[in-house]
Structure formats: structure tokens, C-alpha cells
C-alpha positions in Angstrom: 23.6 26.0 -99.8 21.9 24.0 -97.3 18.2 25.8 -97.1 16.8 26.4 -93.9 13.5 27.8 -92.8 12.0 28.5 -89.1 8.7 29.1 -87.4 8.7 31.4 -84.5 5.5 31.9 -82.9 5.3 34.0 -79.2 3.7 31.9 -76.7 1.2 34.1 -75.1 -2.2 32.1 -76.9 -3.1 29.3 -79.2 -1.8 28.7 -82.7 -4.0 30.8 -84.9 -4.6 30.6 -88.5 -2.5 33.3 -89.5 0.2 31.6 -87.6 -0.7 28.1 -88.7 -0.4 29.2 -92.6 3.0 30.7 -91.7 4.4 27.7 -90.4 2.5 25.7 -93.4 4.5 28.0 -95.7 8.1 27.8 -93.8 7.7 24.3 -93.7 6.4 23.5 -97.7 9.6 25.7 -98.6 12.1 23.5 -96.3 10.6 20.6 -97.4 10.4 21.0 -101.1 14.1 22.3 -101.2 14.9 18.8 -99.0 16.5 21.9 -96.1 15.3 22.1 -93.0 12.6 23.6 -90.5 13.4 25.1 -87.5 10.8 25.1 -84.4 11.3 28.3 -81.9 9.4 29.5 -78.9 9.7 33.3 -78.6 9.0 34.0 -75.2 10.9 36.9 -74.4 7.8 38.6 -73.2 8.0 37.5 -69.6 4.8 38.6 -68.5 2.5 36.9 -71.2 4.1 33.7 -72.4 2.4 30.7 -70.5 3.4 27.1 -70.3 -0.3 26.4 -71.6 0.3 28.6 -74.8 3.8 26.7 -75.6 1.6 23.3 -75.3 -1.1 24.7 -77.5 1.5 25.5 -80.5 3.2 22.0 -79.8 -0.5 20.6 -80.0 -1.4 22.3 -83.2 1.9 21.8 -85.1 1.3 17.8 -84.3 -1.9 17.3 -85.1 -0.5 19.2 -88.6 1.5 17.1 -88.3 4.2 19.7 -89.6 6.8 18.4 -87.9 10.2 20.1 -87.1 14.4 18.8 -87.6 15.7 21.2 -84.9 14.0 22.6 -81.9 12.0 23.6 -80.1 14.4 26.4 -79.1 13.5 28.8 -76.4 14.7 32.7 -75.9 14.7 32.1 -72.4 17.2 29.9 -72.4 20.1 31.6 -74.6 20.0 35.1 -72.7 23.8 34.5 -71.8 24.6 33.8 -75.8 22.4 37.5 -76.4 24.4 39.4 -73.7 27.9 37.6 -75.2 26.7 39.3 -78.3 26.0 42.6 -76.9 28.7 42.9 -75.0 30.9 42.2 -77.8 28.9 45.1 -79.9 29.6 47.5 -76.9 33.4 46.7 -76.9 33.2 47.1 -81.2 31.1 50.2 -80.7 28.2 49.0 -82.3 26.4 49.5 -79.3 26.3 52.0 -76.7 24.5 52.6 -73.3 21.5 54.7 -73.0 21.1 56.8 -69.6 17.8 58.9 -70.3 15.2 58.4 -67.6 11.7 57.1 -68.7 10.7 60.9 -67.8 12.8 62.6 -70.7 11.4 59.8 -73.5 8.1 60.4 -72.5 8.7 64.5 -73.1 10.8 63.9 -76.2 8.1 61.7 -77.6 5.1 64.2 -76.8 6.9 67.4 -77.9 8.1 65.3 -80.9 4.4 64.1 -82.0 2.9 67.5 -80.9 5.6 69.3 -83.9 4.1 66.5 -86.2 7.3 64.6 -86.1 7.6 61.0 -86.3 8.7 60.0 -82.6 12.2 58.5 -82.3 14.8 58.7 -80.0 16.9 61.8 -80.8 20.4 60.3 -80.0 21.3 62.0 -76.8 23.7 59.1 -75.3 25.0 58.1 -78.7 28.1 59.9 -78.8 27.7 61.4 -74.8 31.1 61.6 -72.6 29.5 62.0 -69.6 30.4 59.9 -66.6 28.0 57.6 -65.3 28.7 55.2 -62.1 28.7 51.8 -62.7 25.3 50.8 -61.3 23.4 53.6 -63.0 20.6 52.6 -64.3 20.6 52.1 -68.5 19.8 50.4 -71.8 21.4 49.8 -74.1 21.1 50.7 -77.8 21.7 49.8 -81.2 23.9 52.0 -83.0 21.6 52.1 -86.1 24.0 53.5 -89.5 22.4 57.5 -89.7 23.0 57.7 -93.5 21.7 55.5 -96.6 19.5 52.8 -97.2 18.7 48.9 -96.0 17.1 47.5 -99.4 16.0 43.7 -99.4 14.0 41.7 -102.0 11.3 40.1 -100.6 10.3 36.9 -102.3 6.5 37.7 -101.9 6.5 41.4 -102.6 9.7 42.8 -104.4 12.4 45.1 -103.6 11.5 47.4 -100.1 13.6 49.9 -99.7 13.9 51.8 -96.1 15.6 55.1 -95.5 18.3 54.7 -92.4 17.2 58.0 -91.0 14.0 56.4 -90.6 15.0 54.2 -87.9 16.1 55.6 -84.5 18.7 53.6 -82.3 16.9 50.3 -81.4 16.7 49.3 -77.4 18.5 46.2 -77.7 18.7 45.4 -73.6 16.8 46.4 -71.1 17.8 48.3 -68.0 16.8 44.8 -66.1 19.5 43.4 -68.3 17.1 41.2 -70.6 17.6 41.7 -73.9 14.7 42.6 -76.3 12.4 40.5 -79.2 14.0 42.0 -82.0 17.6 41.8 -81.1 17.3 37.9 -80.2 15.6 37.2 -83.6 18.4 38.3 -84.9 21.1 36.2 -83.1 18.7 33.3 -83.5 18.5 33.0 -86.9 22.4 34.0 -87.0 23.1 31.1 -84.7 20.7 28.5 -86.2 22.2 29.5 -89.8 18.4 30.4 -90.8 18.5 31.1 -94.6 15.0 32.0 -95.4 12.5 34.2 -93.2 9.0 33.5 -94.0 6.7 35.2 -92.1 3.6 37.8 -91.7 3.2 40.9 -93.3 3.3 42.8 -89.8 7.1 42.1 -89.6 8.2 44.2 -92.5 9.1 47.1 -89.8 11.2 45.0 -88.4 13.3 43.5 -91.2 15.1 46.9 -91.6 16.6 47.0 -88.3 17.4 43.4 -87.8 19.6 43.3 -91.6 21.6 46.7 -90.2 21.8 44.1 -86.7 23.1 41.0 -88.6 25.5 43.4 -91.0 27.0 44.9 -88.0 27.6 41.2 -85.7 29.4 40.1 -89.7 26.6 38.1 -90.1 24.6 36.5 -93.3 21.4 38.2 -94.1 18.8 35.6 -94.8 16.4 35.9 -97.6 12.6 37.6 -96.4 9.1 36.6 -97.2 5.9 38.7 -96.1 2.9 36.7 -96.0 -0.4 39.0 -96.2 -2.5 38.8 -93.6 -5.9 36.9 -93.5 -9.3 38.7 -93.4 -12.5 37.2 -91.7 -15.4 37.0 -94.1 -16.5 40.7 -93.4 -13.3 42.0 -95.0 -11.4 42.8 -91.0 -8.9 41.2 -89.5 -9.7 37.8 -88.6 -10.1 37.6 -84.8 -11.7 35.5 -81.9 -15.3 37.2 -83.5 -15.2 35.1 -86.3 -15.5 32.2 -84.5 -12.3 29.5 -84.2 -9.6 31.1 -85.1 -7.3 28.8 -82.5 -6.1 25.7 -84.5 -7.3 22.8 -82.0 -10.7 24.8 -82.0 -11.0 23.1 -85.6 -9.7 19.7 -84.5 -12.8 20.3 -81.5 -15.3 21.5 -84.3 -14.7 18.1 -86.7 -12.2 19.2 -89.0 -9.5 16.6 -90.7 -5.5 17.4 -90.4 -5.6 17.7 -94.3 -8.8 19.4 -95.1 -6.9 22.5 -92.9 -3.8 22.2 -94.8 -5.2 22.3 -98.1 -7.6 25.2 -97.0 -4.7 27.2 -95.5 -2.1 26.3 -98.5 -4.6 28.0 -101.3 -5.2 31.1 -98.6 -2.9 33.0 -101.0 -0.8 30.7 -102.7 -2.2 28.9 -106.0 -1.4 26.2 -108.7 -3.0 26.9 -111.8 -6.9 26.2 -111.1 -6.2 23.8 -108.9 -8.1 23.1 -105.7 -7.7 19.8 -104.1 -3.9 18.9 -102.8 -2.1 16.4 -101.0 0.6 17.2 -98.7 2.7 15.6 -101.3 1.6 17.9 -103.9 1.9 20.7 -102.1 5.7 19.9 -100.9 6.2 19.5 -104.7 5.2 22.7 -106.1 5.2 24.9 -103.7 7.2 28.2 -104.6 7.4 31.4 -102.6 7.0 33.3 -106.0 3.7 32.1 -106.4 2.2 33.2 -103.0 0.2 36.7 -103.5 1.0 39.9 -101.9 -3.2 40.6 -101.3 -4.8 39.5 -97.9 -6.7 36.6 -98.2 -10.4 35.6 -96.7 -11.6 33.2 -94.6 -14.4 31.4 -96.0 -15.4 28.9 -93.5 -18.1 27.4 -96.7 -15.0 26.5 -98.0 -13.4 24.9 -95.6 -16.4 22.6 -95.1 -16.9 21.9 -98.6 -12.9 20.7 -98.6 -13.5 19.0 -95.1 -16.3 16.6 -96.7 -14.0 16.0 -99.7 -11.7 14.6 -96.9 -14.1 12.4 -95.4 -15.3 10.4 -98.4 -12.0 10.4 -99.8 -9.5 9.3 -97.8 -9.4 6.0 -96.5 -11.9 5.1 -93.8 -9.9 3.3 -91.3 -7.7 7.1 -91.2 -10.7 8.8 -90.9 -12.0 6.8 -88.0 -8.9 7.4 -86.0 -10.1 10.8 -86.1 -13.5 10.3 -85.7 -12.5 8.1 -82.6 -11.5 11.2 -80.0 -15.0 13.3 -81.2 -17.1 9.8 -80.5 -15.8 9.8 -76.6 -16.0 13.3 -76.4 -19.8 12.5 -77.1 -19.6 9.3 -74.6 -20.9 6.9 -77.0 -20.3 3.3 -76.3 -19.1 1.7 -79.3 -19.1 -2.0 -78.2 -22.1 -3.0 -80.5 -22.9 -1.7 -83.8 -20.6 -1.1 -87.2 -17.0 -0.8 -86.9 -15.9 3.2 -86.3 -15.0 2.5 -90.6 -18.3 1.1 -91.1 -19.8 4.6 -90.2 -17.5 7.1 -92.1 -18.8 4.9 -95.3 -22.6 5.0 -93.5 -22.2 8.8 -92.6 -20.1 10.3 -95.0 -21.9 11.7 -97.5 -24.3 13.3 -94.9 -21.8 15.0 -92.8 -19.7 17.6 -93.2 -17.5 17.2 -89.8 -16.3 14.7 -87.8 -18.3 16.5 -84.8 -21.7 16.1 -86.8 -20.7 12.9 -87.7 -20.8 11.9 -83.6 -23.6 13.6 -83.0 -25.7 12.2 -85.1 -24.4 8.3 -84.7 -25.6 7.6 -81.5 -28.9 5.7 -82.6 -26.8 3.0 -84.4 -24.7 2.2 -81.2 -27.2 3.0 -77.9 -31.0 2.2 -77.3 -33.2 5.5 -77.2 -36.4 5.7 -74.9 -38.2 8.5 -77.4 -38.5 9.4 -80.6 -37.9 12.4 -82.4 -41.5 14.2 -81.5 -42.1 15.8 -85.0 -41.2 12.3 -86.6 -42.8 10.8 -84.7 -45.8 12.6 -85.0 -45.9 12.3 -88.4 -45.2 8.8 -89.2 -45.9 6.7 -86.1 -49.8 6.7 -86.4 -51.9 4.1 -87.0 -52.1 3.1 -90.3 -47.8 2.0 -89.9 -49.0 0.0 -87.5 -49.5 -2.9 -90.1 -46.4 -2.1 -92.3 -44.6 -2.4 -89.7 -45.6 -5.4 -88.4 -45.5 -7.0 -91.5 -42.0 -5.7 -92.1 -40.5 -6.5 -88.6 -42.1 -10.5 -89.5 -39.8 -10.3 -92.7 -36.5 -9.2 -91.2 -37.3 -11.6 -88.4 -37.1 -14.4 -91.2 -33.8 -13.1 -92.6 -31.4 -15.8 -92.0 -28.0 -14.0 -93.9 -28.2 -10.6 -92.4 -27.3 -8.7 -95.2 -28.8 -4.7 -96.1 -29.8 -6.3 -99.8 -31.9 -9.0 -98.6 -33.0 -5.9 -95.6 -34.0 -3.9 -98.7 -35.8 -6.9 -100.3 -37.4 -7.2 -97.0 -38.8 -3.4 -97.3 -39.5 -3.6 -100.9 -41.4 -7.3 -99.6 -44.0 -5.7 -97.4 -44.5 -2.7 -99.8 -45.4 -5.3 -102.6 -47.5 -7.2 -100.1 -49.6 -4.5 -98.7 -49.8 -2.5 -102.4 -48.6 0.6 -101.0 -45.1 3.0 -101.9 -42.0 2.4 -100.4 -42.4 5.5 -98.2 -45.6 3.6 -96.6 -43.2 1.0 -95.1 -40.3 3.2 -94.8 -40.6 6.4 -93.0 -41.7 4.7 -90.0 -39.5 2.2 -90.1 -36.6 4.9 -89.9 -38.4 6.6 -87.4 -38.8 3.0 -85.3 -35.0 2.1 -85.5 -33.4 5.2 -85.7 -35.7 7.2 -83.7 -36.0 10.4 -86.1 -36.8 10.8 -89.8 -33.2 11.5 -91.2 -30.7 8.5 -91.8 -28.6 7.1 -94.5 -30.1 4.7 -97.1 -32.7 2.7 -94.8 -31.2 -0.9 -96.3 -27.9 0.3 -94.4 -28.6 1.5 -92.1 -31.0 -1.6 -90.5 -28.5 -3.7 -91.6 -25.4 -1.6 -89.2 -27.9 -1.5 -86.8 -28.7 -5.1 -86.4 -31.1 -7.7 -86.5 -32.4 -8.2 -82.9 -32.1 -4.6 -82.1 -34.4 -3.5 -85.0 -36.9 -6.1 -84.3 -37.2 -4.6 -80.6 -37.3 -1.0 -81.9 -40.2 -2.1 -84.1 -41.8 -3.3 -80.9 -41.2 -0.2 -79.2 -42.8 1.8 -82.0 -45.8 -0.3 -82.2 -46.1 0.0 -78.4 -45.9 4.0 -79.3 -48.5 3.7 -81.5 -51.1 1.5 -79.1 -50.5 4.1 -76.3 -51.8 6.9 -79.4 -54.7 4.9 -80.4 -55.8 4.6 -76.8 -55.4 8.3 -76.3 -57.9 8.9 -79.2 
């Protein structure tokens, strides 16, 4: 058997988390059984789904790059193939119209919840032999089976076992003659020969009445996997209060492709002790019976600490692709100054996302007019004046531009002038750089460049005349 997995998301907002680790999952399980992975918009609901919500999934599942064999589908477009089917399930009986007026469900429901009952519909038009005209309004219904059980063996959490009496007679088409979510699901995944269902934990109500659906169409009931949900760091339901919950809000906040994945693989799924994984480990050993019925927690500590990994490990010239959209959305002219490469390697260690990595880059491409004004305050006064003269006169002399002869420049003037290191190089980070935090000071002169650190130098010195006259 040929295995074959979907992702199904409703278009009315971004790719979330919860949604993203779904399709993570569906996609591992295709992958790793060499099956395929289905892509299918689910917009029945008219009124919410948005062509900006179906380009936000497509965005999100690229820059995933969890790419799909089939699809994208969309409901929209197959109502004819849904009201074939139900058509068909009137003639077989398996269906039958429903006449009762909004009025009398809204009665039955309140007299039905005020006698503590669970509210249902009570079966009225199920077996009714009055005559109704042609254009009379109606639904129509789901002959649900009134006796026995639907039992299926979820991969995640075991057997689930739901009594038939406990579902009432599911509207499968609307009196406008659209038909509804959970009746198209189930044609779907008949049509598109879906094998396994992997999806959240807030589907389980719905597995019940789709297998009685599929069993009474004669068709093959897939296999079912709940996935828990996930849990913001306060233990609730992670929402739009916890900050990005959208997938492309962690592309805008400096996060890498990979460092998601791997985050969102071990959100209730685990190997052994195992922390750090390629997609090419996951694809290899993922399995469904490993993935843990608990909710899981968003730690976004985590996620950061995974997210630097990612940035000193993989290669630089990949990185730098990424880096590259986060360095225009900053308008930063690259034109002079280290290759995009050259500044992972430079910024790496210091930065924990690509966006912090942008923002704090700018001094080695662009000329500033001030200086940081605690730095400056600090180490621009008068006695650097002669360290840094004497160390601007040795870089000037440099004739192979290299950061070891620009540290033997530094270590030079510190030797000269019998003071520490720190003498000479504080304010010389706070002359090129124009603040008092940079990488290694050797490097970061050196990416900066000869001629453009000598005139920074200048423009310190400058500062520090215009201080001196000030008294």
C-alpha cells in the first residue's frame, strides 16, 4: 500500500504553529514511508476564507520548504463531485432531507439543554412521509447508524471508542445547497485515496462521524493520528498573546527554516535524548508511535538557543541568503564592507537571529555621524586621544591588510605607550564602530577596512578636541 498523508488547513488566517507542526508531522510520515503528501485548502467557510490567508499558508509551507506531490486542492472547487455524492446517498437512503425550520432547532435545543440533555437533533424528518413541494426549503442529513459503536485506533493515543447514539444525524448540505466541512473531508480524502489522517487533537469529535460517512459511500477508512495541542509558556492555549504565533512572523523576527523545524519536530515527538536534527534525520526516524499524547510548551528560550546553533552551524553562504531579505528590510547598503558570508562568521556567535544580526551590522557597511553617547562618554576623553593617534599611524602603515597584522597593530601601540590592551582598545571600538560592543576588535577593523577606519579615527579625535574645548 502506497502511503499517503495530507495537510488541510482552513484559510481564514496565517499558518500557525499548531498547524505548521501538523503539516511537519504529515509530511515526515509521507516522506519517511517514500508515500506522498497531499496539500488542501479548506475553504468551505465562505465568509472567512481570504485569498491573503491561502497566500500566507503557501508562504509558510515554502519557506519550510515542506513541499507537497498533489495539490493544492480547493473545496470550492469540487462542490459538484460533493453533491454527486449526496445525491447518490439520497437515492441509497443514506441520506435524507431535513424540513425543520431554524425556529423548532432552536426550541428543541433549549428545552433539550434546560432537561440537562445533551443537544442533538431528535430525528423528526428521518423516517417522516410527509409531503413537501419541491422548492421547500431543507438540509439534508446524514443518516448516522442509531445502534453500536465507531471504534478506531489512533496511532498517537490508542483505541477511542464512540457510542453511535452519541452522534445525532449530521447536516451534510445546506438549505443554500453547499455542502458542509465535515462531509467534504470525507469525500476528499476518499477521492485523493488519503491513507493516513494526521492531525490536531480538536478533530477527534469529528473522526466518528466521518468513518460512519466513508463506511456508508463503501469507502476505505484511513488510519487517524491526534496530535496534542501546544501550550504557550503560561500553560494556555498558545494564541496571538504569546507573541508570533503566525509562521512568517518567525521568518520577520530572524528565525532560520531549520531552526523552526527542529523546534517544532521535538514539540512532542522525541528520539532518545536527542536534540539537534536535520531534516534528513528527522525523515529517517520519524514514527507516529513515538509522538506523545500530552500538550506540549512553547518555549521561545529554546527556540533561540536552536536558532543560534543554526547560525554557526550551517554553512555561511546559506545563512546569508537568509540574512539577505532582513538586511534590506533594514535598508543597508551592502556595496562596501565584508561579503553578506563574511558577517554570519563576524556576527554569529553574538547573535541569536538573523533580525539582530541586521540590526546591529550597519556600522561595518554605512558611515555614522555619532557615537553611541554612553560609549562615548566613557572612552572618548582625553587621555585616548594619544592611543589613538598612535594606533591610527600604525594601521595607516599596514601594507597587507590583514586582522593579524591589525591586532599586531593594537597590541603595537599598547607596547609603545606601556598601557593594557583595553587603553588602546575600547576607544578604538568606540571610533570605528561607533559603540562599545563588537566582535573581536582585530576583525572587525579588518571587515571594516583600512581607509574607513583611519577616517573614523579622525572623527573621534575631532570628538574629543570639541570635549576638551568644552572643559
Amino acid at each position: 500500500m502506497k502511503i499517503k498523508t495530507r495537510f488541510a488547513p482552513s484559510p481564514t488566517g496565517y499558518l500557525h504553529v499548531g498547524g505548521a507542526r501538523t503539516a511537519l508531522y504529515s509530511w515526515l510520515y509521507a516522506r519517511h514511508n517514500k508515500g506522498e503528501f497531499v496539500l488542501r485548502i479548506e475553504d468551505t467557510d465562505l465568509e472567512r476564507s481570504t485569498p491573503e490567508a491561502i497566500a500566507a499558508i503557501m508562504d509558510g509551507m515554502n519557506w519550510l520548504n515542506l513541499d507537497w506531490d498533489e495539490g493544492p486542492y480547493y473545496q470550492t472547487k469540487r462542490f459538484d463531485r460533493y453533491n454527486q455524492v449526496i445525491d447518490e446517498m439520497l437515492e441509497a437512503n443514506t441520506a435524507y432531507r431535513c424540513y425543520c425550520s431554524k425556529e423548532r432547532l432552536e426550541t428543541l435545543r433549549e428545552t433539550q439543554m434546560e432537561n440537562g440533555e445533551k443537544p442533538r437533533y431528535d430525528g423528526r424528518c428521518r423516517d417522516s412521509h410527509e409531503h413537501h413541494s419541491d422548492d421547500e426549503p431543507c438540509v439534508v442529513r446524514f443518516r448516522n447508524p442509531q445502534e453500536g459503536s465507531v471504534i478506531f485506533d489512533d496511532q498517537i493515543r490508542g483505541p477511542i471508542e464512540f457510542s453511535n447514539q452519541e452522534l445525532d444525524d449530521l447536516i451534510i448540505r445546506r438549505t443554500d445547497g453547499s455542502p458542509t466541512y465535515n462531509f467534504c473531508v470525507v469525500i476528499d480524502d476518499w477521492d485523493m485515496e488519503i491513507t493516513h489522517v494526521i492531525r490536531g487533537e480538536d478533530h477527534i469529535n469529528n473522526t466518528p462521524r466521518q468513518i460512519n460517512i466513508l463506511k456508508a459511500i463503501g469507502a476505505q477508512v484511513p488510519v487517524y493520528a491526534h496530535v496534542s495541542m501546544i501550550l504557550g509558556d503560561d500553560g494556555k492555549k498558545l494564541s496571538k498573546r504569546h507573541g508570533a504565533v503566525g509562521v512568517m512572523q518567525y521568518r520577520d523576527d530572524g528565525y532560520l527554516p531549520e531552526a523552526l523545524l527542529n523546534y517544532l519536530v521535538r514539540m512532542g515527538w522525541a528520539h532518545g535524548d536527542q536534540e539537534i536534527f536535520s531534516v534528513a534525520e528527522m525523515t529517517e526516524l520519524f514514527r507516529l508511535d513515538a509522538v506523545s499524547k500530552s500538550a506540549s510548551a512553547f518555549n521561545t528560550e529554546k527556540l533561540q538557543w536552536l536558532n543560534h546553533h543554526y547560525i554557526n552551524t550551517l554553512p555561511a553562504d546559506y545563512v546569508a541568503t537568509q540574512l539577505q531579505w532582513h538586511i534590506e528590510q533594514q535598508n543597508i547598503n551592502t556595496a562596501t564592507g565584508p561579503s553578506l558570508a563574511e558577517l554570519v562568521g563576524l556576527l554569529g556567535e553574538r547573535c541569536k537571529t538573523l533580525k539582530e544580526m541586521a540590526e546591529s551590522c550597519r556600522y561595518f557597511y554605512e558611515d555614522f555621524a555619532e557615537f553611541d553617547a554612553d560609549a562615548a562618554k566613557k572612552h572618548l576623553r582625553p587621555v585616548a586621544r594619544q592611543p589613538l593617534e598612535t594606533v591610527s599611524a600604525k594601521l595607516a602603515a599596514i601594507t597587507d591588510w590583514t586582522a593579524e597584522n591589525v591586532h599586531h597593530a593594537i597590541q603595537a601601540t599598547a607596547d609603545e605607550l606601556e598601557v593594557g590592551m583595553g587603553k588602546v582598545g575600547m576607544p578604538l571600538r568606540v571610533a570605528v564602530t561607533g559603540a562599545g560592543q563588537s566582535p573581536a576588535l582585530d576583525v572587525t577593523v579588518c571587515a571594516i577596512g583600512q581607509q574607513r577606519s583611519i577616517a573614523r579615527i579622525e572623527q573621534a579625535l575631532a570628538f574629543i578636541a570639541t570635549r576638551e574645548a568644552q572643559g
